[in-house]
C-alpha positions as CSV (number, residue, x, y, z in Angstrom):
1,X,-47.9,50.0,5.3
2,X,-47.2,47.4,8.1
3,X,-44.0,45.8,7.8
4,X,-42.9,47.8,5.0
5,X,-38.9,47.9,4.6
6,X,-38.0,52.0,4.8
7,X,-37.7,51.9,0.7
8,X,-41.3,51.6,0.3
9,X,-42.2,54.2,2.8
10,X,-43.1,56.6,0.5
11,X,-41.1,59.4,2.6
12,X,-38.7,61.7,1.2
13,X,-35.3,60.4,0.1
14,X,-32.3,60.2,3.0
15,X,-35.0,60.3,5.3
16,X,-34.3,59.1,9.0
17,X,-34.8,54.9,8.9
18,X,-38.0,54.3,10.6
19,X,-37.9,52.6,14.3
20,X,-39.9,51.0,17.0
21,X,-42.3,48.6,16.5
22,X,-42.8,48.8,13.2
23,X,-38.9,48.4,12.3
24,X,-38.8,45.1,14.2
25,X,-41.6,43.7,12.1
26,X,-39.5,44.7,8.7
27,X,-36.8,41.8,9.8
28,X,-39.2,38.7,8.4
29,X,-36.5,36.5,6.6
30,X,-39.0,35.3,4.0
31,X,-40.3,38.5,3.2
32,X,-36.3,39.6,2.6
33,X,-36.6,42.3,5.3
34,X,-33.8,42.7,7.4
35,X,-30.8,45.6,8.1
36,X,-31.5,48.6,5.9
37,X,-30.2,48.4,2.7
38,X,-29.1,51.5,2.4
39,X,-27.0,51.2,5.4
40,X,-22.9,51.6,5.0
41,X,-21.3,48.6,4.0
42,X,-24.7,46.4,3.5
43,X,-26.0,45.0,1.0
44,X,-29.5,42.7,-0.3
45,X,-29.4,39.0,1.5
46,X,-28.1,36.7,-1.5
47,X,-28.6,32.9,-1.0
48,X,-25.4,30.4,0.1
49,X,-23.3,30.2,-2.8
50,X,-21.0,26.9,-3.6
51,X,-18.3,27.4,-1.6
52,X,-14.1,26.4,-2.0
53,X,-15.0,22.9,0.1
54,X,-17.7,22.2,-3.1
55,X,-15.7,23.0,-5.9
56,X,-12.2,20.9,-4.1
57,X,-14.9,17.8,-4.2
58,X,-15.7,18.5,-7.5
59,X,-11.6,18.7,-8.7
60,X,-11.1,15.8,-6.7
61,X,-13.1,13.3,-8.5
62,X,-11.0,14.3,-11.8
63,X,-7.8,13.8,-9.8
64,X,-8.8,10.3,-8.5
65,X,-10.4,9.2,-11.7
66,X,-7.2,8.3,-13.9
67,X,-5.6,6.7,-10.3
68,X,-8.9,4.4,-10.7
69,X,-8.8,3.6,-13.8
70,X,-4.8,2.5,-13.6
71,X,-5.7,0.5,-10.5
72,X,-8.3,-1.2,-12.9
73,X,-6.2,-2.1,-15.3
74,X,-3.3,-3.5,-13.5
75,X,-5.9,-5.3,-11.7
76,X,-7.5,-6.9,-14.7
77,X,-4.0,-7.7,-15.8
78,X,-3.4,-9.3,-12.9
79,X,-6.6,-11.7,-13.0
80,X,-6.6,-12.6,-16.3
81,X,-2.9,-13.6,-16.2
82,X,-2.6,-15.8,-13.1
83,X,-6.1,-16.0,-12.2
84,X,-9.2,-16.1,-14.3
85,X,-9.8,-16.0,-18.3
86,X,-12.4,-16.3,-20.4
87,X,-12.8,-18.5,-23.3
88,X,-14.3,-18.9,-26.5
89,X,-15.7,-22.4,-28.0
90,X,-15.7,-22.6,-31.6
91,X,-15.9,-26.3,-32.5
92,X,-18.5,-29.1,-31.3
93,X,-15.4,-31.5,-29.7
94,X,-17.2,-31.3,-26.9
95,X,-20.5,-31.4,-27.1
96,X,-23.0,-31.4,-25.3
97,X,-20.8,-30.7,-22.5
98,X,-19.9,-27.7,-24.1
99,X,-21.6,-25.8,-27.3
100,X,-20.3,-24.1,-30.0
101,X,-20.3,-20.5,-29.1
102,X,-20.2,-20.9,-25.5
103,X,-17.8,-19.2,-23.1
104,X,-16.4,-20.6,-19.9
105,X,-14.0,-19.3,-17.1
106,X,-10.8,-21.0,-17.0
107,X,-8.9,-21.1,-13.3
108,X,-5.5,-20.5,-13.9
109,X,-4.4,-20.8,-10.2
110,X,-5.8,-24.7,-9.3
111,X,-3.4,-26.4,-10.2
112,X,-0.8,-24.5,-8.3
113,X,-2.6,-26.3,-5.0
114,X,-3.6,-29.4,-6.4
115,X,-2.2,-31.7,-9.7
116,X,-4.5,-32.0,-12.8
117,X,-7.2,-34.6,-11.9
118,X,-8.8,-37.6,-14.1
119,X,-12.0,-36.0,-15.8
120,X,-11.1,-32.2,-15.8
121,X,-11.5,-30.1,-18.5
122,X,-8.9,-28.0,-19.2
123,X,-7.5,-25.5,-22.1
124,X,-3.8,-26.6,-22.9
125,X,-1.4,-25.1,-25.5
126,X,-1.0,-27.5,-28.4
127,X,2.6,-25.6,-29.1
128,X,5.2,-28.4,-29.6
129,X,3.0,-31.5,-29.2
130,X,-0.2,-31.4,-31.2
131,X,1.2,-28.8,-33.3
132,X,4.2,-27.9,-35.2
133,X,6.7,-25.1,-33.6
134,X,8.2,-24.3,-30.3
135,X,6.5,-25.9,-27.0
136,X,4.9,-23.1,-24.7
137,X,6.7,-19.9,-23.8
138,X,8.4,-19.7,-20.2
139,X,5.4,-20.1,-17.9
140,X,7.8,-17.9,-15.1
141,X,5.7,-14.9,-13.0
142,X,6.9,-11.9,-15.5
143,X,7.3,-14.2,-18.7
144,X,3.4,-14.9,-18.7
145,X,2.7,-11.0,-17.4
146,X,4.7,-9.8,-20.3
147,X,3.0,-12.0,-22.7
148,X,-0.6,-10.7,-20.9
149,X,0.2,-7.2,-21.8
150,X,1.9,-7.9,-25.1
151,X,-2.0,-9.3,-25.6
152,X,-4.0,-6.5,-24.5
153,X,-2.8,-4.0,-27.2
154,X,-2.2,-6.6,-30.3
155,X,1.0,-8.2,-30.2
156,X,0.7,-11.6,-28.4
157,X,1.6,-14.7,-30.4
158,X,-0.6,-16.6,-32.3
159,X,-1.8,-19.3,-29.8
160,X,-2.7,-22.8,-30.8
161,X,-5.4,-23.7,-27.2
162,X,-7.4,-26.7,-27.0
163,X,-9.8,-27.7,-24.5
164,X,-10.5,-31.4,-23.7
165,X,-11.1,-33.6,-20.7
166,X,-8.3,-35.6,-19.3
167,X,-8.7,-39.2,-19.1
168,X,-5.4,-40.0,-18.3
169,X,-2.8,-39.2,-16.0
170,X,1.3,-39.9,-15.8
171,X,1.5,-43.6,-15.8
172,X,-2.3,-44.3,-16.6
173,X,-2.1,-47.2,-19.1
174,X,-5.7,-45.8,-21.6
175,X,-7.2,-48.3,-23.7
176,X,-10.1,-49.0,-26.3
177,X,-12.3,-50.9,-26.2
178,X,-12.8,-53.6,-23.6
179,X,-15.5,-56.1,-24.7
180,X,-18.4,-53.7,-24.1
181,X,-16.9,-51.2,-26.3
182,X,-15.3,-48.9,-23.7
183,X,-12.7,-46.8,-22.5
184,X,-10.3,-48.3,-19.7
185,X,-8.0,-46.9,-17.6
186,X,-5.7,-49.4,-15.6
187,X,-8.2,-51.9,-16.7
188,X,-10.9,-50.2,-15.1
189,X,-14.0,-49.4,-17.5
190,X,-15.5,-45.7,-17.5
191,X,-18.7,-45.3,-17.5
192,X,-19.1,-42.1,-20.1
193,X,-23.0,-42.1,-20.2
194,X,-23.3,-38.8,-18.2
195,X,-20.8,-37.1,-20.6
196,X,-20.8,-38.3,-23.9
197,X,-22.6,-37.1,-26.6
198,X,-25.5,-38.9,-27.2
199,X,-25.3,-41.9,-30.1
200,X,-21.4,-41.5,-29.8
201,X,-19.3,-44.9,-29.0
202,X,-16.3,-44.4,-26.5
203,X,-14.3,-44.7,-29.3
204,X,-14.3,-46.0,-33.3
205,X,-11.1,-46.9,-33.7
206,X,-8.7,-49.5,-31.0
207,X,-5.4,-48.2,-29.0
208,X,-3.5,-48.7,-25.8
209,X,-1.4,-46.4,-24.7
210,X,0.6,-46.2,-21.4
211,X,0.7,-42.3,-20.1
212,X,4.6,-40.7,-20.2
213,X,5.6,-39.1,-17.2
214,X,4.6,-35.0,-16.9
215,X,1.8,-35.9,-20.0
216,X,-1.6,-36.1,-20.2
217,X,-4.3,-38.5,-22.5
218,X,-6.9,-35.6,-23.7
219,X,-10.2,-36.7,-25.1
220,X,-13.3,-34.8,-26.5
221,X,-16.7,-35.6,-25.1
222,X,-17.7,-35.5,-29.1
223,X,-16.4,-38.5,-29.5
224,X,-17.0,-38.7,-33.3
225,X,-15.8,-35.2,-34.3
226,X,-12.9,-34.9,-31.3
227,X,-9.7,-34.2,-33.2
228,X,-7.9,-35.3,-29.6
229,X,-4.8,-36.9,-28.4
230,X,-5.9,-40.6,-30.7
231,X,-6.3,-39.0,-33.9
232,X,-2.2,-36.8,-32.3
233,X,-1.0,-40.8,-31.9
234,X,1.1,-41.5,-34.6
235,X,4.5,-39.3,-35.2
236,X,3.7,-36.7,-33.2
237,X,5.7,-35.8,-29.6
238,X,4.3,-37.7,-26.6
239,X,2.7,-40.4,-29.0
240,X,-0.7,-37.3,-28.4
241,X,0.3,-37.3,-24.9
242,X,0.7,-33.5,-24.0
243,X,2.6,-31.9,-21.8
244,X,1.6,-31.2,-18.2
245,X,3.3,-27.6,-18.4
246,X,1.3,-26.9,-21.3
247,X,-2.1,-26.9,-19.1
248,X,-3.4,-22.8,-19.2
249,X,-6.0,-23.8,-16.4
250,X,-9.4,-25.8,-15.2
251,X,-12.7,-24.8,-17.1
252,X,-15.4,-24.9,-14.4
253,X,-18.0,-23.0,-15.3
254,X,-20.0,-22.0,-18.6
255,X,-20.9,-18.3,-18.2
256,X,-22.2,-17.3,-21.5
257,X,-25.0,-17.8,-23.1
258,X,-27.0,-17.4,-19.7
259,X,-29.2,-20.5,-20.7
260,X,-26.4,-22.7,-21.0
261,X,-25.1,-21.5,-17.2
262,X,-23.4,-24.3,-16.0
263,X,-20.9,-25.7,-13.6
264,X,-18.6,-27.9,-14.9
265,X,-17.9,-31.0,-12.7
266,X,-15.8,-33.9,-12.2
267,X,-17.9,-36.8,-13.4
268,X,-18.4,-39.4,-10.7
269,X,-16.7,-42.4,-13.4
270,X,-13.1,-40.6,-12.5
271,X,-14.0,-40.9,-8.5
272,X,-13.2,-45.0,-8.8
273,X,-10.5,-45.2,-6.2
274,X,-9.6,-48.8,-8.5
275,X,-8.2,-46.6,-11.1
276,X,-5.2,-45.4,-9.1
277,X,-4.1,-49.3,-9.1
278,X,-0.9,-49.9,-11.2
279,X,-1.4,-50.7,-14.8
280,X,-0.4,-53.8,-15.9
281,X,1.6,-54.3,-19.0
282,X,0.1,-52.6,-21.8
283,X,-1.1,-54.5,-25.3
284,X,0.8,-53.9,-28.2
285,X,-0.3,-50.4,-29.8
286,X,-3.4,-50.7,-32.1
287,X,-5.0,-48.1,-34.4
288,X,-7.4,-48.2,-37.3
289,X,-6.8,-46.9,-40.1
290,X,-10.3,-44.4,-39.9
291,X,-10.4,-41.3,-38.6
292,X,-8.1,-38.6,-39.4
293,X,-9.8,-36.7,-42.2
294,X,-13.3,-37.2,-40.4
295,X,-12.6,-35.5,-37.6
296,X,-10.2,-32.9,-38.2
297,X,-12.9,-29.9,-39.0
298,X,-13.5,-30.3,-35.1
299,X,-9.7,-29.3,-34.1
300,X,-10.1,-25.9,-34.0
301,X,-8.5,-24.2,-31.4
302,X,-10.4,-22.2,-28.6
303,X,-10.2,-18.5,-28.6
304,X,-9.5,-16.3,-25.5
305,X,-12.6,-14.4,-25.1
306,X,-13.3,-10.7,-24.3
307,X,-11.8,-9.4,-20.8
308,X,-15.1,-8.4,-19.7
309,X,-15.1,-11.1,-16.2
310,X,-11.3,-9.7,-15.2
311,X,-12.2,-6.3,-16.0
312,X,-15.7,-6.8,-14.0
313,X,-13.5,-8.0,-11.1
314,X,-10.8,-5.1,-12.0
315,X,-12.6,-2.6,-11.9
316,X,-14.7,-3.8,-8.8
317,X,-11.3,-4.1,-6.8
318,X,-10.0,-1.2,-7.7
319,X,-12.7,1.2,-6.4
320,X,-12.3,0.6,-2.6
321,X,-8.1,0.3,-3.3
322,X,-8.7,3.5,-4.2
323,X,-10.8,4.9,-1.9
324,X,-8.5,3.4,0.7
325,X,-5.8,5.2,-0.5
326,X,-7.7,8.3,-0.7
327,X,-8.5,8.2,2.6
328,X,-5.0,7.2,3.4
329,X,-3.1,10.0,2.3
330,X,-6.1,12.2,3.8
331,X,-5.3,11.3,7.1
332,X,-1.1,11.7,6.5
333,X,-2.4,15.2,5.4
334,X,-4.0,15.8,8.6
335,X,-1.5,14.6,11.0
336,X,1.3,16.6,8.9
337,X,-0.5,19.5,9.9
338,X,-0.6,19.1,13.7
């Protein structure tokens, strides 16, 4: 047969290997031809097995996958200690603004390049003003990372968070109600239209208040449910002032549900370059006597929410930090070897 390898020659066993012509055509590769295979020391072609360079790869991904996930973590840490958290909104004190169950970033780092402005929002810890107990913990760099980790497996204190919009700053004299029935701050009227939640009245009940230095004059945009610093006026610290250094960070955008995705702007009211003027003296201290029990179903405090952005933003930094120090120490490798 043409092209037949000498096996299926049909010729007598140990017979001489066939040449010439007909020996060149037996080397086809796809037909598995090729050097005799009963020829010393050969054996039948076998296709490219996986070779050491295959299986290192393969071990290598296992070797680099705890380094990634530790990277991660520390990085997730990281974020949602001194740079981004998530929160939970359990209470209507700020409707419509904000819904019960929504969620919303908090920036923890803002105020580290600018001071707390007229019309944020922002969580604060209620610790020592609004509620009984100890003010805040040490807000130093390892105090809060401490008390980070502490809350990633279980043991972090039981925190007592609010989140409101500031309507007045150190030194702001705040008052209710002007003859049009609203808010003033250093005798300049708000106009709450745009925030407050609609059929609500800037306020049902009368006070003046002048600011204490390092505080902060938190109201809800609920108005009628806001359990906020007027209903924390009488015999508590800061006359419901509270603490600038209790301030976690600025709320500034709604992320969950996705139909409620919102950004979560300064109103333009606050942007009134007359209420920087000094206050003039304040009015003696009013209050009604309504309110307390009305409104204090709405106090509840928000919730940190699940890590999921900082560990989204984790894990997402930590692939090419470890990549890069993959291909780092590759390259020490080489030139060690030179």
């Amino acid at each position: 047969m043409k092209g037949a390898s000498p096996q299926d020659s049909g010729g007598p066993r140990g017979a001489p290997a066939a040449t010439g012509p007909a020996a060149g055509q037996a080397g086809d590769p796809v037909s598995g031809g090729g050097p005799d295979a009963n020829a010393p020391g050969e054996g039948p072609v076998k296709s490219p097995a996986k070779g050491p360079a295959a299986k290192k790869k393969g071990r290598s991904f296992w070797k680099e996958l705890p380094v990634l996930i530790v990277v991660a973590l520390l990085l997730t840490l990281v974020i949602k200690t001194y740079l981004i958290q998530a929160f939970y909104i359990p209470s209507g004190s700020m409707q419509n603004t904000l819904a019960i169950g929504d969620r919303v970033l908090v920036n923890k780092v803002v105020y580290d390049v600018r001071s707390i402005h007229r019309g944020d929002i922002v969580v604060f810890s209620g610790d020592g003003s609004w509620n009984p107990g100890t003010p805040p913990a040490s807000n130093n760099f390892f105090a809060r990372f401490g008390e980070s980790v502490a809350s990633m497996f279980g043991f972090a204190r039981d925190q007592n968070d609010y989140i409101k919009r500031v309507i007045g700053v150190p030194g702001d004299h705040v008052a209710c109600c002007d003859a049009e029935g609203r808010v003033t701050v250093n005798g300049i009227p708000l106009s709450e239209k745009s925030y407050l939640f609609p059929g609500n009245s800037p306020s049902e009940y009368r006070f003046s208040v002048t600011v204490p230095a390092n505080s902060l004059w938190m109201m809800g945009d609920h108005r009628d449910v806001s359990w906020d610093s007027r209903g924390h006026h009488d015999g508590y610290p800061g006359a419901g002032s509270i603490p600038e250094s209790a301030v976690v960070g600025r709320a500034f955008i709604v992320i969950w549900p996705v139909s409620q995705w919102a950004v979560l702007p300064i109103p333009s009211t606050f942007e009134q370059t007359a209420l920087t003027a000094s206050a003039a003296a304040p009015p003696a201290r009013e209050r009604s006597a309504q309110g307390a029990a009305a409104v204090a179903a709405a106090g509840a405090p928000v919730r940190p929410s699940s890590p999921a952005a900082p560990l989204a933003l984790g894990l997402a930094g930590a692939v090419p930090l470890t990549l890069l120090q993959r291909r780092l120490r590759t390259m020490a490798r080489r030139r060690s070897r030179r």
